[in-house]
C-alpha positions in Angstrom: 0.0 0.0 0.0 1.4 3.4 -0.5 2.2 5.4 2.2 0.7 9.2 2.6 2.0 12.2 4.9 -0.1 14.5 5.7 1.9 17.9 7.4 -0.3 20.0 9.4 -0.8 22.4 12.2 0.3 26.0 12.4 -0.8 28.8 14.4 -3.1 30.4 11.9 -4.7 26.9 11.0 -4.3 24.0 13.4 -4.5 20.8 13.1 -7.5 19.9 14.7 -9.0 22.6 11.5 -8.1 19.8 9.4 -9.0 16.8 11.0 -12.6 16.8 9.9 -11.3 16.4 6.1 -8.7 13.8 6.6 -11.5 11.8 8.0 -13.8 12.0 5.1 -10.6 11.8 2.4 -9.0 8.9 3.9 -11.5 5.7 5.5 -10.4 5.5 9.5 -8.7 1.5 9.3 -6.9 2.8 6.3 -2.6 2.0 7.2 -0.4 4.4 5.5 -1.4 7.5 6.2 1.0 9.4 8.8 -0.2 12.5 10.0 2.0 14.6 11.8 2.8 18.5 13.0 6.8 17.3 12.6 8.2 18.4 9.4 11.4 16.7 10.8 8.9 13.3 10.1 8.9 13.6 6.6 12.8 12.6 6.8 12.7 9.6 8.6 11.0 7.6 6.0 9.6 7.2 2.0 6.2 8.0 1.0 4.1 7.9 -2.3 2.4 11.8 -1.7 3.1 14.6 0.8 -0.2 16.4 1.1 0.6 19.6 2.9 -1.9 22.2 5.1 1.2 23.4 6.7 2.6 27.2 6.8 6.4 27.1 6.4 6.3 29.5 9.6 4.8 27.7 12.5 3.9 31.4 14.0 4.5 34.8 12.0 3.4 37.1 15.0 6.7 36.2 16.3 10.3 36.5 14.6 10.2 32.5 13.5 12.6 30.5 10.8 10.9 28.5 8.5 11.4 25.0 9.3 12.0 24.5 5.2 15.8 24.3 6.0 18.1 23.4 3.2 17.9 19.7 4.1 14.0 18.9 4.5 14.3 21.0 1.1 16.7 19.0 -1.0 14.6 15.9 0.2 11.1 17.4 -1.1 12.7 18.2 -4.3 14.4 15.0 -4.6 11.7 12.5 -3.6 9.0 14.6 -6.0 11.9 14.6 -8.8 11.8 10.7 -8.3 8.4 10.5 -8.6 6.4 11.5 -5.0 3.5 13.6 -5.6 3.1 16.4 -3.3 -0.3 18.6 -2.7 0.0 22.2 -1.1 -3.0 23.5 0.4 -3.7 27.3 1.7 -1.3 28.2 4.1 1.5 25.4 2.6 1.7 28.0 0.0 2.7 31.3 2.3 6.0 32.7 3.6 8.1 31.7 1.5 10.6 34.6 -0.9 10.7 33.8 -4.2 14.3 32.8 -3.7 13.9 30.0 -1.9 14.0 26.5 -4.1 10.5 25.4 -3.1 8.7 28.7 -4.9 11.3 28.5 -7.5 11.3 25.0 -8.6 8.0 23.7 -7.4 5.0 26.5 -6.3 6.2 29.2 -8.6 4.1 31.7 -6.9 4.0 33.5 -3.5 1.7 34.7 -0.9 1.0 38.1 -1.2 -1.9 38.6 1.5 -5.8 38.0 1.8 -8.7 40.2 2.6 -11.1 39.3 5.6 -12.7 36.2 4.4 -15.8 36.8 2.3 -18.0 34.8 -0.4 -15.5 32.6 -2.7 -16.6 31.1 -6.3 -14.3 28.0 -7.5 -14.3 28.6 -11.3 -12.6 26.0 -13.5 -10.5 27.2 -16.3 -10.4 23.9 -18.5 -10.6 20.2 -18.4 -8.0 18.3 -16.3 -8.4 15.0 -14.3 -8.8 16.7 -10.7 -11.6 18.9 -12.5 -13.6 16.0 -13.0 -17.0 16.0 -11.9 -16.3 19.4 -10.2 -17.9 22.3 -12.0 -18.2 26.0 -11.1 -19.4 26.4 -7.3 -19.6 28.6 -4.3 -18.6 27.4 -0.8 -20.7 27.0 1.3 -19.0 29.4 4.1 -16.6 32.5 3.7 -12.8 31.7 2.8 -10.1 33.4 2.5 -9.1 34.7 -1.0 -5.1 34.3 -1.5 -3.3 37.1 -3.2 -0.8 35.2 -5.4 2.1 36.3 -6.9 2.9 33.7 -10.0 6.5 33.6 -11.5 6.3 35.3 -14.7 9.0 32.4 -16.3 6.2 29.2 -14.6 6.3 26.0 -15.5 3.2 25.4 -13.7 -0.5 24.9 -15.8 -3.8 26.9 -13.8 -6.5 25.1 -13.8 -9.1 27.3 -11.9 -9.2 30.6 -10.5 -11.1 31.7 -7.2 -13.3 34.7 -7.6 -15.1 37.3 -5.3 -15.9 40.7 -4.7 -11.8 41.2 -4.8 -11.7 40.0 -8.2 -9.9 36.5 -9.5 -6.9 35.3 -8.4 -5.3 31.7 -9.2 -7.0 28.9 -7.0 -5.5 25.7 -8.5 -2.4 25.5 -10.4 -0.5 22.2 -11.4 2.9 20.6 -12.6 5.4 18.1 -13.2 8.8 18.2 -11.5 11.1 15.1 -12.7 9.1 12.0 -12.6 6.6 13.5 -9.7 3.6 15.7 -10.2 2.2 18.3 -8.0 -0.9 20.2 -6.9 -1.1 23.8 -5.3 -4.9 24.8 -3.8 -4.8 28.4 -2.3 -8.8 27.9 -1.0 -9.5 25.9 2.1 -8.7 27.9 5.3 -10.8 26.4 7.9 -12.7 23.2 8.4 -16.4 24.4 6.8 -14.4 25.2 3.4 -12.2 21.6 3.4 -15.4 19.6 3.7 -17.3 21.3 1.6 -18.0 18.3 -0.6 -17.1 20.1 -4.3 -13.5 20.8 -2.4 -13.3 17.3 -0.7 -14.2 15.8 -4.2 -11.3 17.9 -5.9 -8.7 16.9 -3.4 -9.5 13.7 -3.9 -9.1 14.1 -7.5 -5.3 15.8 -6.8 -4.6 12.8 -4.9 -5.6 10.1 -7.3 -3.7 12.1 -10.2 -0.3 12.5 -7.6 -0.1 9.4 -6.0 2.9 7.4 -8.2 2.2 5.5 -10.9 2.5 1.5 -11.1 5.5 2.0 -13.0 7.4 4.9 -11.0 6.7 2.5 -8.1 8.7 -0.4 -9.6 11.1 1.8 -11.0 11.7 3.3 -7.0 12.2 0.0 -5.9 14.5 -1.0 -8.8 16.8 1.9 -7.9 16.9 0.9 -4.1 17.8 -2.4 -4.8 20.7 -1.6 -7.3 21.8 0.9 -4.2 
């Protein structure tokens, strides 16, 4: 079975925030899935998809490093580059420059800020896999609309865009890094938008279309062996 991280818990949107989704996306007796608040986890082990709800800075009231050090880094990069898949959700994608590797190589976009949350419309751009089934829609309580800053040189394919009294920012933006794919969702900052079943749907989609396929996986093995 593949194995699944899921990184949460920051000051701005704890853990127990996300709890109510990880129950509906993944079945209670399910093995595999590690959920932690420990970046420092993600280290000690392999797994087939990081999915992320966690800020790089645990608490930005306070004068905090981001706990994306140059190590825990080079091993995101590495393991999506062999083919992890990796999903960043609303506050995965904040505080960090756009000199640092992980907006350079993989988000290619940066926080900017958000207004107070307010009435947010999902609007698909085109057709892609994680779109599937999941049309234009409002959820069903206010969310925070992300200000994002996208590279001007991207890589990275937008699927959808949020919209609201603000105006339309990106909301869902994909791409392929190596042999790994991944997923950035600015929506979803407390629990009433992440079960919102059109957003529950759609990160179940992103998961299905990360998650390695049958041949990266024998490929990964292949390599260990030979090692």
């Amino acid at each position: 079975m593949k194995k699944i991280m899921v990184l949460a818990g920051d000051y701005w949107h704890p853990l127990k925030a996300v709890e109510p989704l990880l129950a509906e996306l993944f079945q209670a007796e399910e093995r595999g899935v590690v959920v932690t608040e420990d970046p420092r986890v993600f280290l000690e082990d392999s797994y087939a998809l990081l999915l992320s709800f966690k800020s790089p800075v645990e608490d930005n009231r306070i004068p905090t490093p981001s706990w994306c050090t140059e190590e825990w880094t080079d091993r995101l990069l590495d393991r999506i580059s062999s083919g992890m898949g990796y999903i960043a959700v609303h506050s995965a994608l904040t505080a960090l420059l756009k000199s640092h590797r992980i907006v350079r190589e993989l988000h290619e976009a940066t926080f900017v800020r958000h207004p107070e949350p307010c009435p947010v419309t999902f609007l698909p751009r085109k057709d892609h896999p994680i779109l599937k089934g999941i049309g234009s829609f409002r959820f069903a309580e206010n969310d925070e609309q992300y200000v994002m800053d996208l590279l001007p040189d991207r890589k990275a394919e937008i699927l959808a865009d949020s919209i609201s009294e603000h105006g339309a920012q990106p909301a869902l933006w994909v791409r392929e890094y190596g042999r790994g794919k991944a997923c950035m969702a600015a929506p979803g900052h407390d629990s009433g938008c992440l079960t919102d079943a059109r957003y529950r749907a759609l990160l179940q989609n992103a998961i299905a279309w990360c998650l390695p396929t049958a041949s990266c996986d024998i490929q990964e093995k292949q390599e260990k062996s030979a090692q």
